[in-house]
DODOFI-457025 format. One line per 4 residues: number of its first residue (from 1); their letters; for each residue x, y, z negated of N, C-alpha, C. Coordinates in Angstrom, 3 decimals, always signed. Layout:
<recs>
NUM	A	X:Y:Z:X:Y:Z:X:Y:Z | ...
</recs>
This chain:
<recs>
1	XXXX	+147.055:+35.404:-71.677:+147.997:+34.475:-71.129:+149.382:+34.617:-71.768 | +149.619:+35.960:-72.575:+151.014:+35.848:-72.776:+151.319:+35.224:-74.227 | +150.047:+35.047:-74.976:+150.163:+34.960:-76.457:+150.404:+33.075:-76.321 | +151.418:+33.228:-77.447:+152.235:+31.968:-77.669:+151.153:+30.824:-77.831
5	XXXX	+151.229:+29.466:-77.471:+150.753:+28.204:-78.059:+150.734:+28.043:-79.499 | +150.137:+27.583:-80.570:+149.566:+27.514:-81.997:+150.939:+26.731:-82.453 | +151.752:+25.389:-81.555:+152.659:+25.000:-81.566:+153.940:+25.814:-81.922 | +153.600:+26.310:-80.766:+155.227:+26.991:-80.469:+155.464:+28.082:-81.816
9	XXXX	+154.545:+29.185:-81.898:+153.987:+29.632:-83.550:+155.216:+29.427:-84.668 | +154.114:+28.142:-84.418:+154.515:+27.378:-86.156:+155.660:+27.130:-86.094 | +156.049:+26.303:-84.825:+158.214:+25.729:-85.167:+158.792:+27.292:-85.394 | +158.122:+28.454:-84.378:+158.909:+29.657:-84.951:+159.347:+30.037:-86.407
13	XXXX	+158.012:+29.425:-86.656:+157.746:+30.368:-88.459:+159.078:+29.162:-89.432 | +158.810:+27.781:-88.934:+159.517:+27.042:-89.547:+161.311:+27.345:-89.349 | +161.339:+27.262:-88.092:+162.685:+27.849:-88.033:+163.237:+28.861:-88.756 | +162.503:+29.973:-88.676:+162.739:+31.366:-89.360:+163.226:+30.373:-90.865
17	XXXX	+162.008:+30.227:-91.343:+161.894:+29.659:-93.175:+163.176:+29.149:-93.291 | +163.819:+28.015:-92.610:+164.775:+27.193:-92.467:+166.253:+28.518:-92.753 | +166.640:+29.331:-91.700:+167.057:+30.592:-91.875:+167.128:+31.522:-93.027 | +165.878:+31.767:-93.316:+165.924:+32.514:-94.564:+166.133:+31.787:-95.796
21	XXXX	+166.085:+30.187:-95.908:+166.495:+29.457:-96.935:+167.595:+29.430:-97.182 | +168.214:+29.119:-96.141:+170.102:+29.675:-95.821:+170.779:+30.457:-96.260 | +169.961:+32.127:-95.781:+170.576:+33.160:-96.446:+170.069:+33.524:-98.117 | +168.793:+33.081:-98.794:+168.594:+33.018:-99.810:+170.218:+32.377:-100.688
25	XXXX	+170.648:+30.806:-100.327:+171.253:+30.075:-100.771:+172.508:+30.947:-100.717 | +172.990:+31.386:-99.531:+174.307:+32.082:-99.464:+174.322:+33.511:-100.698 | +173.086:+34.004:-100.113:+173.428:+35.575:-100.873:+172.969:+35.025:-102.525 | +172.314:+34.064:-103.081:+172.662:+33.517:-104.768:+173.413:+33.558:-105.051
29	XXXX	+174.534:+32.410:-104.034:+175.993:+31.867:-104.794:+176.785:+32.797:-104.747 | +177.218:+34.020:-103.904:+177.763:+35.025:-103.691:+177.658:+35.972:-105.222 | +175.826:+35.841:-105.288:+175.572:+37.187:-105.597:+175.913:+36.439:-108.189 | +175.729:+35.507:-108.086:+176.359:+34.630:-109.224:+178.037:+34.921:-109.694
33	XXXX	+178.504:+34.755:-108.196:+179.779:+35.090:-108.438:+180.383:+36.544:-108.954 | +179.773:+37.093:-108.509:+179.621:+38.655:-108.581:+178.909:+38.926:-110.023 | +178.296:+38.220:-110.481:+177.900:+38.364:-111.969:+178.923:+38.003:-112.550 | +179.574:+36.312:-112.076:+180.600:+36.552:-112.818:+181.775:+37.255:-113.395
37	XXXX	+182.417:+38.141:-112.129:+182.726:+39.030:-112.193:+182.807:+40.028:-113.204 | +181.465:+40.650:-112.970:+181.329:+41.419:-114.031:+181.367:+41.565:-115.638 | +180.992:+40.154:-115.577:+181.043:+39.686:-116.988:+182.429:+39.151:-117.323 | +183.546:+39.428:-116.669:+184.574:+39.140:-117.482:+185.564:+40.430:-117.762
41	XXXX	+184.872:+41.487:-116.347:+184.921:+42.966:-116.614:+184.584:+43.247:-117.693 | +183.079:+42.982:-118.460:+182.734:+43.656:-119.467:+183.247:+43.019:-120.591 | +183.968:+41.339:-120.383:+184.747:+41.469:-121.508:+183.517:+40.104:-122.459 | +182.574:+40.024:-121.384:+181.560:+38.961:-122.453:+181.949:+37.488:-121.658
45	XXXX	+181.462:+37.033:-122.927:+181.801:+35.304:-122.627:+181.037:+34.705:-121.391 | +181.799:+33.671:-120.895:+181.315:+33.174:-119.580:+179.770:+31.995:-120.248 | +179.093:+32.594:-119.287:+177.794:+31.915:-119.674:+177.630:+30.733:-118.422 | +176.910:+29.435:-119.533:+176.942:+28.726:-118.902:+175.405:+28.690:-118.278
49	XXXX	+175.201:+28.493:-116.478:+174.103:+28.751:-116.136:+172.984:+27.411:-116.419 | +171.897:+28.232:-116.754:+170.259:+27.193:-116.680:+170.317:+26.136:-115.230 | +169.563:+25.205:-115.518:+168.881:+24.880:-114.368:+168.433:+25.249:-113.153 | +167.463:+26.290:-113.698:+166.935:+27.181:-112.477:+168.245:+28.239:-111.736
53	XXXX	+168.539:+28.769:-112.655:+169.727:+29.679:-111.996:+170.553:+28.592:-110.893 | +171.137:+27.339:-111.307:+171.314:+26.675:-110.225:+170.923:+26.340:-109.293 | +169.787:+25.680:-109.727:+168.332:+25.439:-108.296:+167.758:+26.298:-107.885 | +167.978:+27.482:-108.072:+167.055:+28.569:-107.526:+166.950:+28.559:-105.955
57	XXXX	+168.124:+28.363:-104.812:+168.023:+28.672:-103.769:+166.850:+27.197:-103.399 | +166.864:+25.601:-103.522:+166.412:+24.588:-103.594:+164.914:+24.816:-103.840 | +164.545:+25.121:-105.203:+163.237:+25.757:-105.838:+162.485:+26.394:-105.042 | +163.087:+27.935:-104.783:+162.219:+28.693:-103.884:+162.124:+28.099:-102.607
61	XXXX	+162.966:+27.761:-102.088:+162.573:+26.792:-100.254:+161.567:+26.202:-100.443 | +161.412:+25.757:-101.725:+159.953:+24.966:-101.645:+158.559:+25.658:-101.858 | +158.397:+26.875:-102.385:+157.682:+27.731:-103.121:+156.777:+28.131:-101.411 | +155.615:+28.762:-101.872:+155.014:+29.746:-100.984:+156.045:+30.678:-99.892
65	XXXX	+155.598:+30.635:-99.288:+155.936:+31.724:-97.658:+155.993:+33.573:-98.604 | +156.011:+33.327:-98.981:+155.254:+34.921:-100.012:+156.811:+35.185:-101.080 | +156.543:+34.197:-101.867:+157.579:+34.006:-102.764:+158.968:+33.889:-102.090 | +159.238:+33.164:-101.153:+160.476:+33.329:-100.179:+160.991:+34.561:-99.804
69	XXXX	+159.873:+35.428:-99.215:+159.940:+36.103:-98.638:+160.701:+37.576:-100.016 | +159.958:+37.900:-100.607:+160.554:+38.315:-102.159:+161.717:+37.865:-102.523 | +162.364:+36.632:-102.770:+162.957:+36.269:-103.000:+164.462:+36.963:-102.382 | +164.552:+36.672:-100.921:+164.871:+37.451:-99.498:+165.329:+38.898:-99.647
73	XXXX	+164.204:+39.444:-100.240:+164.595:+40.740:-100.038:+164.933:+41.211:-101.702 | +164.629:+40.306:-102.527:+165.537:+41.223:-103.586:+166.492:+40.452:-104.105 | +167.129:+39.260:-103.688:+168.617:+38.985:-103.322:+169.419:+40.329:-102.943 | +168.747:+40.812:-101.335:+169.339:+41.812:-100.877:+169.431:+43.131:-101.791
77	XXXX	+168.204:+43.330:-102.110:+168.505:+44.281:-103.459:+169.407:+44.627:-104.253 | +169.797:+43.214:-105.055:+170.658:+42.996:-106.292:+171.790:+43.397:-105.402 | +172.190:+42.547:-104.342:+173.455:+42.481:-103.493:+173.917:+44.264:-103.460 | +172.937:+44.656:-103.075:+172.891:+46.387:-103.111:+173.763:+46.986:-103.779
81	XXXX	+173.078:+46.822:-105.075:+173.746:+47.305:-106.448:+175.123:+46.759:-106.794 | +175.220:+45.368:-106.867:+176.179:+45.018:-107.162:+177.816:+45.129:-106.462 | +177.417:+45.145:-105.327:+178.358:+45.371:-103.855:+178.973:+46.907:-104.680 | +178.615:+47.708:-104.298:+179.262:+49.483:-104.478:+179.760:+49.445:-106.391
85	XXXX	+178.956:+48.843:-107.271:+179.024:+48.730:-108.783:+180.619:+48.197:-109.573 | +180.345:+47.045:-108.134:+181.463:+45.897:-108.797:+183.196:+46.621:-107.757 | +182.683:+47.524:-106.878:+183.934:+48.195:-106.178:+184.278:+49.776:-107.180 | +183.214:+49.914:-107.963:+183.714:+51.007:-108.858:+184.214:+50.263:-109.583
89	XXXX	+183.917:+49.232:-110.568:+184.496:+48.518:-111.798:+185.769:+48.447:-111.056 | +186.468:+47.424:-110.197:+187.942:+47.537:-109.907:+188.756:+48.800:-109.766 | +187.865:+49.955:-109.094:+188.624:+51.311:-108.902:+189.205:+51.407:-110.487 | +188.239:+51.450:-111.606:+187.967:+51.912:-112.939:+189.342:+51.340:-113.247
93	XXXX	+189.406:+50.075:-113.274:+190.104:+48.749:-113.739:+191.581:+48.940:-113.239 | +191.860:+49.318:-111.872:+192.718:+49.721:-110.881:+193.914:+50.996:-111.942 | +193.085:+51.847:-112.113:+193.511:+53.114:-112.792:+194.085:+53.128:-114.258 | +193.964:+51.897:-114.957:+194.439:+51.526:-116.178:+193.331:+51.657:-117.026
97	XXXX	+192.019:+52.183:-116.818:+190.600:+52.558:-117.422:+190.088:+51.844:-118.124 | +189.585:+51.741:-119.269:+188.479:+50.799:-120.058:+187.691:+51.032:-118.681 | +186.744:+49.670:-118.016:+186.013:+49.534:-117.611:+184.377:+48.618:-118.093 | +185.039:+48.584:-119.292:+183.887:+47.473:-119.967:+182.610:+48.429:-120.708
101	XXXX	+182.637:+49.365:-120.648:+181.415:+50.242:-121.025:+180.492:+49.788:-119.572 | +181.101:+50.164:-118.438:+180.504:+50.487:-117.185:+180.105:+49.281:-116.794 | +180.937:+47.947:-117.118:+180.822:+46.853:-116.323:+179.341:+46.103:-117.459 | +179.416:+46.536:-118.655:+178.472:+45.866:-119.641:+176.749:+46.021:-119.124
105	XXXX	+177.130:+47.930:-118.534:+175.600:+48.360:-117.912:+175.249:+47.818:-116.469 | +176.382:+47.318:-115.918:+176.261:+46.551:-114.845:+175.405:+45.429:-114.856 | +176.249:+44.770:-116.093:+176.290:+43.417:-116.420:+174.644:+43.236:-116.467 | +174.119:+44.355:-117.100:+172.423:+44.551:-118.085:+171.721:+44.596:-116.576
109	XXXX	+171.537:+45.760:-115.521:+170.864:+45.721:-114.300:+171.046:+43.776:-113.751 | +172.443:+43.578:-113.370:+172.658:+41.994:-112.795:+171.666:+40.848:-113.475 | +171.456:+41.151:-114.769:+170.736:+39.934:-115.728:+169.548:+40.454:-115.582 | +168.915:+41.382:-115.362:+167.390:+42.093:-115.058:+166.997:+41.502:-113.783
113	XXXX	+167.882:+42.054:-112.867:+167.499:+41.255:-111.710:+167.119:+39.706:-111.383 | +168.406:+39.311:-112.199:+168.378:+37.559:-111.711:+166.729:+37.040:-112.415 | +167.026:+37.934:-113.898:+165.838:+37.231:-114.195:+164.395:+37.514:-113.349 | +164.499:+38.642:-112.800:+163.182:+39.064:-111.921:+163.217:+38.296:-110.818
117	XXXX	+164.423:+38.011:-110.090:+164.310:+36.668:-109.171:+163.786:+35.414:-109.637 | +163.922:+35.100:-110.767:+164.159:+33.589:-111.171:+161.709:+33.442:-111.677 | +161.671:+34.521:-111.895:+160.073:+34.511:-112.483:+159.530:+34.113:-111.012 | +159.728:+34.662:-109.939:+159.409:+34.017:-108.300:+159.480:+32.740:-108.372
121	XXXX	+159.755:+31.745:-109.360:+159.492:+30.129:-108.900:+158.443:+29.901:-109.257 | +157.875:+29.269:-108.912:+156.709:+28.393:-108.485:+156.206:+27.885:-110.595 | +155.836:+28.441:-110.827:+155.464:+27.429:-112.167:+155.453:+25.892:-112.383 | +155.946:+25.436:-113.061:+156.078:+23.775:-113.054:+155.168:+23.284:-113.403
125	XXXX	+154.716:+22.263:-112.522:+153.168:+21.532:-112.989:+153.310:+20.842:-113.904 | +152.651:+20.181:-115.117:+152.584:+19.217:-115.701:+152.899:+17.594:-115.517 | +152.667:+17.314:-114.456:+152.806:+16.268:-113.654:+154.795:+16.159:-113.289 | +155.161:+17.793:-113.190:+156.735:+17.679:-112.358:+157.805:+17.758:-113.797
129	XXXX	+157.208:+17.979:-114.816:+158.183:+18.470:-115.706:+158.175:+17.558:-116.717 | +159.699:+17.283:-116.833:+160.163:+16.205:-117.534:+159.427:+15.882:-119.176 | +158.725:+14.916:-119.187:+158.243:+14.465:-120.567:+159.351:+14.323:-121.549 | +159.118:+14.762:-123.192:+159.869:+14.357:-124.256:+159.587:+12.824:-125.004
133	X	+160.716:+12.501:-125.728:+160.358:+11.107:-126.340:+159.466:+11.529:-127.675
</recs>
């Protein structure tokens, strides 16, 4: 008697998804900025982002329950690293310090990651991806 309706369930799970699409989207644009960051710490040229790097939060909302879920938690990951990384680079920076050795190896983990986020999309079907002339 106490176990939920098949209904009630599912709007849960949807709600949640809805939620975690949210914080996917927030902790990207945050966690982008924070690349940027670094990369002007280390002194390299501002890169202009792909497609996907833009659509990524959009992309994955659409992807598998699985892939979201990954997605989710190694956002939080990167956020990890980068959070305590990018508060040493200013200490460094703060002190009159070359910080661009430190911020470059930063820079290398941040671009490892994104790209290990960005392989979580969904492969593009044939059917979705833009034809050439």
């Amino acid at each position: 008697m106490n176990a939920p309706t098949p209904e009630f369930a599912s709007s849960t799970s949807r709600a949640r998804r809805l939620v975690d699409a949210s914080n996917i989207a927030m902790r990207w644009k945050a966690l982008m900025e924070a690349g940027q960051v670094v990369a002007m710490l280390a002194g390299l040229e501002a890169e202009r982002p792909s497609a996907a790097i833009r659509d990524f939060p959009s992309l994955i909302r659409g992807s598998e329950p699985w892939r979201q879920d990954l997605a989710d938690n190694g956002c939080a990951d990167l956020a990890a690293v980068m959070e305590p990384g990018i508060s040493a680079l200013l200490a460094i920076n703060a002190r009159g310090t070359d910080c661009r050795p430190a911020a470059q190896a930063l820079w290398r983990e941040f671009a490892a990651g994104r790209s290990a986020l960005l392989a979580l999309l969904p492969p593009v079907r044939e059917a979705e991806s833009p034809r050439s002339a």
